[in-house]
C-alpha positions as CSV (number, residue, x, y, z in Angstrom):
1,X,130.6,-28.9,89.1
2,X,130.2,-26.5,91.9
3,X,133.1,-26.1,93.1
4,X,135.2,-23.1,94.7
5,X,137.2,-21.2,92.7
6,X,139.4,-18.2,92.8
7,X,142.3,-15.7,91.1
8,X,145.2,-16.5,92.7
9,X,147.3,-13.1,91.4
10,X,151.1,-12.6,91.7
11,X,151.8,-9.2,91.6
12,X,155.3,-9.5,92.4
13,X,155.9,-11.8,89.3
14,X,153.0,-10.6,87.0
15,X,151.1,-13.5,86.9
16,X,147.9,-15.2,87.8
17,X,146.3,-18.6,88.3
18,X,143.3,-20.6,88.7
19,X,142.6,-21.8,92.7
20,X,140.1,-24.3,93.2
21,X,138.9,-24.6,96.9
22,X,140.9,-28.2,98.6
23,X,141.8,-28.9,101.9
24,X,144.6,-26.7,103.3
25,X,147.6,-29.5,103.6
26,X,146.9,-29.5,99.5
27,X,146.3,-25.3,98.9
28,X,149.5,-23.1,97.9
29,X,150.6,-21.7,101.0
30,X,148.1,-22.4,103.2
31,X,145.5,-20.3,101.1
32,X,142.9,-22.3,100.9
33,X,143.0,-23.1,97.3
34,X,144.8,-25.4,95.0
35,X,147.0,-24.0,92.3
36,X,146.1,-24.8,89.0
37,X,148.2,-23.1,86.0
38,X,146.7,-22.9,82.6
39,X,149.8,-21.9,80.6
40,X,151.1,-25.5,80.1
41,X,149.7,-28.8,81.3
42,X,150.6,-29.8,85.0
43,X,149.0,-31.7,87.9
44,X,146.8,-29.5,89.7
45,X,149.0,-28.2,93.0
46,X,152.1,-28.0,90.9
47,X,153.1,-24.6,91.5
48,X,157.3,-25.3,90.7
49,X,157.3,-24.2,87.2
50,X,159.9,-21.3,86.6
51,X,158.5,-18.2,84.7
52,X,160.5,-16.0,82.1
53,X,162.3,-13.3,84.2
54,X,160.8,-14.2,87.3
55,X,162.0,-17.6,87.8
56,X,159.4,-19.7,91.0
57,X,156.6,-18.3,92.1
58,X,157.3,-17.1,95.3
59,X,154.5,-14.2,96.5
60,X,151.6,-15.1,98.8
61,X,149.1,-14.4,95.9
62,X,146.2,-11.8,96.1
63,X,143.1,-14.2,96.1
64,X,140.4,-13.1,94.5
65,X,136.7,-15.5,95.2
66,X,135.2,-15.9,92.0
67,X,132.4,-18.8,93.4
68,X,132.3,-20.1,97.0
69,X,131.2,-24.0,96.7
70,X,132.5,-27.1,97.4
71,X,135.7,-28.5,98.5
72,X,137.9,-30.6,95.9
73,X,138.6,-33.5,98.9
74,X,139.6,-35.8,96.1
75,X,142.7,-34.2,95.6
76,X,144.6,-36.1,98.1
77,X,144.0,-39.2,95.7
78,X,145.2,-38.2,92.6
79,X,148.5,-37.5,94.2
């Protein structure tokens, strides 16, 4: 599909997620990149969920570029 992608890693709270590249009013914490968790089904940007024994997320996350491409601009529609 070509878009941007990433590892967004918590090391804080041991975890990691998906980041696909969206314009920054959307991105987690001004990163750059939408959150996207694959652990249970949520909208992608939903980043509220609370974790066993770590409770929110709360860490700006490591990024890690996996594939630089496009923006996901559409983003902003869906929510």
């Amino acid at each position: 599909m070509g878009y941007g992608t990433a590892l967004l890693i918590f090391k804080y709270e041991n975890h990691e997620a998906v980041g696909i590249k969206c314009p920054i009013n959307y991105s987690y914490k001004k990163t750059g990149y939408c959150f996207i968790e694959s652990t249970s089904p949520t909208i992608p940007t939903y980043a509220k969920a609370k974790y066993v024994g770590v409770g929110e997320l709360d860490s700006i996350p490591e990024i890690i570029k996996i594939s630089d491409g496009k923006s996901f601009d559409g983003i902003a529609e869906g929510i």
